[in-house]
C-alpha positions as CSV (number, residue, x, y, z in Angstrom):
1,X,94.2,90.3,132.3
2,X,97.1,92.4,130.9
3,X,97.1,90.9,127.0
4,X,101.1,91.2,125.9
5,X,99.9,92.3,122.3
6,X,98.7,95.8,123.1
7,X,102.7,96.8,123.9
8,X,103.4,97.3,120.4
9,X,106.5,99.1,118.5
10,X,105.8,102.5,118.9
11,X,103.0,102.8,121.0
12,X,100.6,100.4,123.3
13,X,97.1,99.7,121.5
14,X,94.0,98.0,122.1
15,X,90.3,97.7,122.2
16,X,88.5,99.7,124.8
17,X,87.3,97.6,127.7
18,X,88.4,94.2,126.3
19,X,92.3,94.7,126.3
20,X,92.2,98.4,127.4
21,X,90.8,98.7,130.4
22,X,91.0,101.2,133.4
23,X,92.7,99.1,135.3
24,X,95.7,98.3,132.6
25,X,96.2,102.0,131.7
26,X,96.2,102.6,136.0
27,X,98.7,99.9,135.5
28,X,100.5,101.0,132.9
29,X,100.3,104.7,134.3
30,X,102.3,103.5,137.7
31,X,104.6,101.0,136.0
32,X,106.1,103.8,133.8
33,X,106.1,106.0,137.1
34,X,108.0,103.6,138.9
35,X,110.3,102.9,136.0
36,X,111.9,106.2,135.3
37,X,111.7,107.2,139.0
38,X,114.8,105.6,139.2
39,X,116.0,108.2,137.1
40,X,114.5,111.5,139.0
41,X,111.6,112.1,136.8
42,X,108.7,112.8,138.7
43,X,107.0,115.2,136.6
44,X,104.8,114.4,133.6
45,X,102.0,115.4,131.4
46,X,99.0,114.2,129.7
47,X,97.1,114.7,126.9
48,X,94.5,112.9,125.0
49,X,92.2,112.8,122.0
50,X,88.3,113.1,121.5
51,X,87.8,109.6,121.4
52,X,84.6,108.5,123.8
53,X,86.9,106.6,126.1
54,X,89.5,109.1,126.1
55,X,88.6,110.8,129.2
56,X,88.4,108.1,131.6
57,X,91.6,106.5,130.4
58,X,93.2,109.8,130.8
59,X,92.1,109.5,134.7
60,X,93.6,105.9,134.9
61,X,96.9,107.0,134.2
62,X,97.1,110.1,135.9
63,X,95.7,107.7,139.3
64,X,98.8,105.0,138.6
65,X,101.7,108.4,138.0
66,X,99.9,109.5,141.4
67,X,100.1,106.2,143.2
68,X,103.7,105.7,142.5
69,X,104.4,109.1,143.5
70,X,104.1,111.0,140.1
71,X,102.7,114.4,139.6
72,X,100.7,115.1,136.5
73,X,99.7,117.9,134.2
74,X,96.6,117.1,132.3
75,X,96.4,119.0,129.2
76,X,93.1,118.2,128.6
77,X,91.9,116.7,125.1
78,X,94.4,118.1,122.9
79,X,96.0,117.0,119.2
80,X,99.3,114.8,119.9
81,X,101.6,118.0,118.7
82,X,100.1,119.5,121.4
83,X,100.9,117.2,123.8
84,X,104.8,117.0,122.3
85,X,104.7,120.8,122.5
86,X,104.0,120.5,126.2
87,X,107.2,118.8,126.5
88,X,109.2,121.0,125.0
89,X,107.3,124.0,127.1
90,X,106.4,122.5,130.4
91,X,108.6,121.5,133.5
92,X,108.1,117.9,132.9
93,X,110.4,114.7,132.4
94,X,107.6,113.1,130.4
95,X,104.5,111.4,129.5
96,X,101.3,110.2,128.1
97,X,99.3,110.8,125.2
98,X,96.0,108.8,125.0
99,X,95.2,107.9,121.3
100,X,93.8,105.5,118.9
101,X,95.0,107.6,115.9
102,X,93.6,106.6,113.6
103,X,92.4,103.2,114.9
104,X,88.3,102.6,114.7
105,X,86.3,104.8,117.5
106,X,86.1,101.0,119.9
107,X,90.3,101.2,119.7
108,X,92.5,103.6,121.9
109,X,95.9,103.3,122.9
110,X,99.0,104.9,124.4
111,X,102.1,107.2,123.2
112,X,104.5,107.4,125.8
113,X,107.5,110.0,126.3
114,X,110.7,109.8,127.8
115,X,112.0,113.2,128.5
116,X,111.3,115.1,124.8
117,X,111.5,112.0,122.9
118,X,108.7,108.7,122.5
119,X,109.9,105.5,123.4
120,X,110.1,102.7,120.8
121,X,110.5,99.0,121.1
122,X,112.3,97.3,123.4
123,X,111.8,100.4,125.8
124,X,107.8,99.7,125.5
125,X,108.5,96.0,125.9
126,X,110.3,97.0,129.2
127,X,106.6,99.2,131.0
128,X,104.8,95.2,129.7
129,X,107.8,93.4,131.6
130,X,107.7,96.0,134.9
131,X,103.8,95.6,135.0
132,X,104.5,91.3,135.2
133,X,107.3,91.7,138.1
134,X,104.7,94.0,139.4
135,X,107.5,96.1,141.8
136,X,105.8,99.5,141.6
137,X,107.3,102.7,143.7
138,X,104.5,104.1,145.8
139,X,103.9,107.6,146.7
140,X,101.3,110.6,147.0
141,X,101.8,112.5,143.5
142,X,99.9,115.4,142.4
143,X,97.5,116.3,139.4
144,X,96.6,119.4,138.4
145,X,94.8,120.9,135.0
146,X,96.7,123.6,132.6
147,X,95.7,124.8,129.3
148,X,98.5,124.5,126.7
149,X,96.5,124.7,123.4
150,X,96.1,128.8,123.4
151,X,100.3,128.6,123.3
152,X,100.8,126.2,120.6
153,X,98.4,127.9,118.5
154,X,100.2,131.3,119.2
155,X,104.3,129.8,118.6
156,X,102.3,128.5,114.7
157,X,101.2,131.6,114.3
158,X,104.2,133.3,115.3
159,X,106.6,130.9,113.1
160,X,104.6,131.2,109.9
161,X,103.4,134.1,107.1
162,X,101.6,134.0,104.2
163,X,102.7,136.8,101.4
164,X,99.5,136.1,99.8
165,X,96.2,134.7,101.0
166,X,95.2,131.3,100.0
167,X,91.8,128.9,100.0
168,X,91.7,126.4,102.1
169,X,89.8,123.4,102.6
170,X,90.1,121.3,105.8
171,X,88.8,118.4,106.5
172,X,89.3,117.4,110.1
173,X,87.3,114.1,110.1
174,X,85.8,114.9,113.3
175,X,89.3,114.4,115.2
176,X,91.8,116.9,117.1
177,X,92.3,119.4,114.4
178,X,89.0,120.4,114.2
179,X,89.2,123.0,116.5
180,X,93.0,124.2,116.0
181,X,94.0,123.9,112.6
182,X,90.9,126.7,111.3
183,X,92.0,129.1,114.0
184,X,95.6,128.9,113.1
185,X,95.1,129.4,109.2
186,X,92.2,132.4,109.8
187,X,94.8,134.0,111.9
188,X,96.9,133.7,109.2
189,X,94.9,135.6,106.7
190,X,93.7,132.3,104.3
191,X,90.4,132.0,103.6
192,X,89.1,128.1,105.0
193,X,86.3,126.6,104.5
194,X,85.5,123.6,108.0
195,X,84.3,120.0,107.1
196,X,84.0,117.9,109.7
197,X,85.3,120.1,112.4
198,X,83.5,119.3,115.1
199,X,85.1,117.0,117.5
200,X,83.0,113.7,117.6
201,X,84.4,110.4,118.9
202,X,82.1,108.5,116.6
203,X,83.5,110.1,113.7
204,X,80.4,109.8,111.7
205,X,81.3,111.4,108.6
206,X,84.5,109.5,107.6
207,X,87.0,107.5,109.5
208,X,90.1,109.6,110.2
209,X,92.8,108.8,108.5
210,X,93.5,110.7,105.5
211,X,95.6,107.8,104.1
212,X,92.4,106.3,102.5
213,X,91.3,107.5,99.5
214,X,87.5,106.9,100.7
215,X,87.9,109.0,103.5
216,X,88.6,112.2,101.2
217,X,86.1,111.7,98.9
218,X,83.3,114.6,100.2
219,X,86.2,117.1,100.4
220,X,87.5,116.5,97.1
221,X,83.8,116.7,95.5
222,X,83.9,119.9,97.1
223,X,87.0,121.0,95.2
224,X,86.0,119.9,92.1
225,X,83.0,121.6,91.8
226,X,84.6,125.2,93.4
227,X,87.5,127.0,93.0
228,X,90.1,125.9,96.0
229,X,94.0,126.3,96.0
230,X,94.0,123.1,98.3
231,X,92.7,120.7,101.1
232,X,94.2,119.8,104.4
233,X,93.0,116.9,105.8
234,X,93.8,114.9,109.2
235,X,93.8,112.0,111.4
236,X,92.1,111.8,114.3
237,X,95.4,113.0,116.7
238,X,96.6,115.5,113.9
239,X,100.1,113.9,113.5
240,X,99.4,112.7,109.6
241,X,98.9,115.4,106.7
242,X,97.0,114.3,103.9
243,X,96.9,116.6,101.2
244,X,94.6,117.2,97.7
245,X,95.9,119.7,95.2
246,X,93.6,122.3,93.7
247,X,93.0,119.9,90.3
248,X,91.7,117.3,92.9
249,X,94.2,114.7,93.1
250,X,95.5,113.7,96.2
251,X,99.4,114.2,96.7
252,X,101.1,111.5,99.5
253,X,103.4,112.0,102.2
254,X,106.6,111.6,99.8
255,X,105.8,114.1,97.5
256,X,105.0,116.8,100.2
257,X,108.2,116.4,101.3
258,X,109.5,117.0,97.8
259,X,108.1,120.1,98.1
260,X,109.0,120.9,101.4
261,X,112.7,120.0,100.8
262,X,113.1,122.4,97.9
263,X,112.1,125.4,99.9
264,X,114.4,124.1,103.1
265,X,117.5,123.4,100.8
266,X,117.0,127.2,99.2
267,X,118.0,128.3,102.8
268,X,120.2,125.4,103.8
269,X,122.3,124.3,101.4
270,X,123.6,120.5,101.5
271,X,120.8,119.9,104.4
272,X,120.4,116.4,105.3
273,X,116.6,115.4,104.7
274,X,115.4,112.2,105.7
275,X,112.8,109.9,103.8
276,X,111.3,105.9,104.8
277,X,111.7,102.6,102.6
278,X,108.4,103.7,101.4
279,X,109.5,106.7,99.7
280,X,109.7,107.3,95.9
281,X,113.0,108.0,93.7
282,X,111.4,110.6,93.1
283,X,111.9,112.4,96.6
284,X,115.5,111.2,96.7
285,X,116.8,112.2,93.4
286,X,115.2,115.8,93.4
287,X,116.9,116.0,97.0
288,X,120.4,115.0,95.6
289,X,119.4,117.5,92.8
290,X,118.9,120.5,95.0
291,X,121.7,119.9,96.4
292,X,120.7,117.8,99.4
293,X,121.7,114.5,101.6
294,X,118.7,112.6,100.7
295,X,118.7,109.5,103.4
296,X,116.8,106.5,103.3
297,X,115.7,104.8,106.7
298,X,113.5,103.0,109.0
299,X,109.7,103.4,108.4
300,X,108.4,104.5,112.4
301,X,107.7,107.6,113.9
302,X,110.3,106.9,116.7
303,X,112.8,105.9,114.7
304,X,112.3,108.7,112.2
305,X,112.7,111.2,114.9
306,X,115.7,109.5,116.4
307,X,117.4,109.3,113.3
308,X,117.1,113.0,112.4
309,X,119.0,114.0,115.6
310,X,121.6,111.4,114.7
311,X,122.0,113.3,111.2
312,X,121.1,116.5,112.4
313,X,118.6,116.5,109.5
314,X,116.5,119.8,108.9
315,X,113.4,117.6,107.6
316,X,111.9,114.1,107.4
317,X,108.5,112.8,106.3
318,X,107.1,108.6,105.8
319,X,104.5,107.9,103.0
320,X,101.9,108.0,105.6
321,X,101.9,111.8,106.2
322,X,104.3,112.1,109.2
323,X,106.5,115.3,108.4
324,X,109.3,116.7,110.8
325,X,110.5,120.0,110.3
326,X,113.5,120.8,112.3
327,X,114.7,124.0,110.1
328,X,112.5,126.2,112.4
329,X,110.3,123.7,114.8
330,X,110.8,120.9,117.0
331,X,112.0,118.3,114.7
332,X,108.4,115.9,115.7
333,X,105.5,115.1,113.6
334,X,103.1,117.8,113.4
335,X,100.2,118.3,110.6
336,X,99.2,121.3,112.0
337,X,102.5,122.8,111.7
338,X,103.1,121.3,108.4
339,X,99.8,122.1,107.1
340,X,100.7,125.4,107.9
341,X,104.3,125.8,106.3
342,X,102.2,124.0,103.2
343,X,99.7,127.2,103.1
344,X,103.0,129.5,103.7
345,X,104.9,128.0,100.5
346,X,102.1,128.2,98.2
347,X,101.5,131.8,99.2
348,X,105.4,132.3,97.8
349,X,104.5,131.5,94.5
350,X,102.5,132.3,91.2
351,X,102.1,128.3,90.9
352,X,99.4,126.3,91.7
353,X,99.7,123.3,94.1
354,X,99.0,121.2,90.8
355,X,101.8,123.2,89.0
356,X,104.1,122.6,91.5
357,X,103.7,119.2,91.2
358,X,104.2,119.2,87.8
359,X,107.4,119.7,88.3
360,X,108.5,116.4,89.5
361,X,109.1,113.8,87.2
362,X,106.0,111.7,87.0
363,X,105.9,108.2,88.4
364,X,103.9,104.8,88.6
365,X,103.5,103.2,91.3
366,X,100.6,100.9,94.2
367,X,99.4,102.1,97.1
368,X,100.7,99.9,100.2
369,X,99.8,96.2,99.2
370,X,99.6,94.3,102.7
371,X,99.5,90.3,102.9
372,X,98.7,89.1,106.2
373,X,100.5,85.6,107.6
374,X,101.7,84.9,111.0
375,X,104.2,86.8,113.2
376,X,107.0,84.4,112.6
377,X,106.4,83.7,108.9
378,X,106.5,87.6,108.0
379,X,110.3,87.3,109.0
380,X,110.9,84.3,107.3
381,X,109.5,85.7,103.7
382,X,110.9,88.6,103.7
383,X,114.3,87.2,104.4
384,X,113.7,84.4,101.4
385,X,112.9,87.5,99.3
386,X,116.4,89.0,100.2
387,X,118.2,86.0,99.6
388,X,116.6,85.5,96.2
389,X,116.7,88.9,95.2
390,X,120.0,89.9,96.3
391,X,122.1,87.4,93.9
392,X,120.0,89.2,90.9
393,X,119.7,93.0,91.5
394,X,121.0,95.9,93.7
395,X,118.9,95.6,96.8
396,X,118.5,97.8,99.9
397,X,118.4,96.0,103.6
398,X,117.4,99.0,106.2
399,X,113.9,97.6,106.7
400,X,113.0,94.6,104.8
401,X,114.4,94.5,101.3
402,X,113.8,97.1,99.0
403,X,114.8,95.8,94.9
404,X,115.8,98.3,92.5
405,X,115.2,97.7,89.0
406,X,116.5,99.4,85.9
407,X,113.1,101.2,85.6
408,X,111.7,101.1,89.6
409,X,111.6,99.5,92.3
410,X,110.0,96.8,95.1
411,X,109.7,96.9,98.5
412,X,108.6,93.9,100.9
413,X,108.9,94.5,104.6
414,X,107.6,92.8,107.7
415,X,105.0,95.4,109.5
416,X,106.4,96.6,112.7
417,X,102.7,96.3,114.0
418,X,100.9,93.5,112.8
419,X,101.6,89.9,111.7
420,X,101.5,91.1,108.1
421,X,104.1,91.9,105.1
422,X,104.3,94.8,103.4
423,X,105.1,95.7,99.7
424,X,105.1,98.5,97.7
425,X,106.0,99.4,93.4
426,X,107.2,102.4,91.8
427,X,108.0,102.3,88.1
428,X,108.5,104.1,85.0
429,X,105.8,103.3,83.5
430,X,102.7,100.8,84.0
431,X,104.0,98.3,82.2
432,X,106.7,98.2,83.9
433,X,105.3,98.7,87.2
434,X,103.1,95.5,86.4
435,X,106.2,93.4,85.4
436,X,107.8,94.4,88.8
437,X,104.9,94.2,91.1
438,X,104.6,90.4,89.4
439,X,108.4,89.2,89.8
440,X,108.5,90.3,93.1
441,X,105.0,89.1,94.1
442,X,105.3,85.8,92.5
443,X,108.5,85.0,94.9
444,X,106.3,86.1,97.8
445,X,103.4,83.9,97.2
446,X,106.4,81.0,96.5
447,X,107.6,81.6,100.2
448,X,104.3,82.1,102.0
């Protein structure tokens, strides 16, 4: 029984053997085949992540490209940069990479690519619809094994120096990177010390998503207690940075690219970087003040990625860890790759990673504060919100509405994922940001 809620925005997701079985992904596999067919591509490539029900998924799919006449290049069990690497680097229109991300180890799910790019939205609605009509092409297509990895490690290695060594942490959580992102930075010259490196779908020391506070905790015990100029941590695909400075103190996606925008805009003047909803004032204003285009968009992968070539935009990066670097790399998410140019600009400088830091103004602000309610009703509040808010205060409408106050700012959007608003508060100071976080909250429970 195909289940319609797997085909989400960005990506197709669902529980192992309930609503992802072997015989949707073989569907899914020959509907997306069939689909772009149409179009001349015939050639594709797949990848997947150490999940226990990667590997047989991964067979599924390349069975339904073969049945409708697709030939497949299976890259083995790979981080997802790898996998958008091959697409840059292989003679391929396309394809799949099998991941839950950082879903628990019963979920696993699909990112699909059209030519260099991932589909979004309605184009992933379309593969649900083409299953339902159930019109597939049929063929004979091809599969055949090739390693990739040993190159995408090389082109890192190639693209990035450190002037000084540096001490590095990584904490893998038992996902993708564990067996990459030590060999890059070794080459490299840091010094790295492995936790949870070892690839294990069961991820038994922590869940990997490096978003969670919880899930750093054994790393940053580790820092505290030894002298460490920083920790890299992952999620399971290694498409997410999460970041600790040497002091201990976790630094999100928004500030990284604080960081990271400085250094670009020394080289680039008047660069275009790009930034999410989510995003502090912070990251926009020391943009502006370096002398960049600090943008504001669409929280999404996708849309992040498709935004940057509309811009032409030399770097982007969402509150969740998904940096693009497009000065001197492929312009997709990559935390190896970023993890890598983070090593490579602290080895520039006599500051710490807490120094550095301390040179951005200093904010207050919540982590993501989600509400769940029903798919309809996520719409309807966040447009109530608008309404009210917008006759009172300068508000921003990209993706939900975003409230700027004299000292901060609210943000309530509808999740592009789940049936579940989100909000988020950033202010000057806590008293502030408690004043905020009330209005705004208080209009929210009104609606609900």
């Amino acid at each position: 029984m195909l289940n319609e809620q797997i085909f989400r925005e960005y990506d197709i997701r669902g529980k192992v053997d309930n609503d992802l079985t072997e015989e949707v992904v073989y569907d899914i596999g020959r509907a997306y085949a069939s689909m772009v067919k149409k179009e001349g591509i015939t050639k594709f490539v797949i990848g997947g992540d150490c999940r226990l029900s990667t590997p047989k998924l991964i067979e599924a799919a390349k069975d339904g490209f073969n049945s409708a006449g697709g030939s497949v290049i299976d890259i083995g069990i790979v981080p997802t940069p790898a996998l958008y690497y091959a697409l840059h680097n292989l003679d391929v229109g396309g394809g799949f990479m099998i991941t839950g991300s950082h879903n628990p180890p019963e979920y696993n799910g699909i990112k699909i690519a059209k030519g260099k790019k991932t589909i979004f939205g309605k184009q992933i609605r379309e593969v649900y619809e083409f299953i339902k009509a159930g019109k597939f092409e049929k063929g004979t297509g091809q599969s055949r094994k090739e390693t990739i990895i040993e190159r995408y490690i090389d082109t890192i290695i190639k693209k990035i120096k450190l002037d000084k060594s540096i001490k590095v942490i990584v904490d893998a959580g038992n996902g993708t990177a564990g067996p990459v992102a030590p060999v890059i930075f070794n080459e490299l010259g840091a010094v790295v010390k492995e936790m949870f490196t070892e690839m294990d779908g069961h991820f038994p020391n922590h869940h990997p998503d490096p978003t969670v506070p919880e899930n750093l905790e054994a790393s940053i015990e580790v820092i505290n207690k030894e002298e460490w100029d920083l920790i890299t941590a992952f999620d399971g695909d290694a498409d997410r940075l999460g970041a600790v400075d040497n002091k201990g103190r976790i630094i999100w996606g928004d500030m990284l690219l604080a960081l990271f925008a400085r250094e670009i805009l020394e080289k680039n003047p008047g660069a275009a970087i790009i930034g999410e909803v989510k995003c502090s004032k912070v990251l926009y204003d020391d943009i502006k003040a370096h002398g960049g285009k600090a943008i504001m968009w669409k929280t999404g992968h996708s849309l992040i990625k498709e935004k940057m070539k509309e811009e032409k935009a030399l770097l982007a990066g969402e509150m969740s860890g998904h940096l693009f670097f497009a000065d001197d790399y492929y312009g997709y998410d990559d935390a190896i790759y970023a993890a890598s140019r983070l090593l490579q600009l602290l080895s520039r400088t006599e500051l710490s990673l807490a120094d550095l830091l301390a040179t951005l103004p200093e904010m207050f602000s919540t982590p993501e504060i989600r509400i769940d309610t029903t798919e309809e009703n996520k719409w309807a509040v966040t447009e109530g919100v608008k309404k009210y808010f917008d006759a009172r205060y300068d508000t921003i409408d990209i993706d939900g509405v975003r409230i700027n106050f004299d000292d901060g700012w609210g943000l309530v959007r509808p999740s592009n994922t789940t049936p579940v608003i989100v909000m988020r508060f950033e202010a000057s100071s806590p008293e502030k940001l408690e004043s905020i976080k009330k209005e705004v909250t208080d209009k929210v429970n009104e609606l609900l």
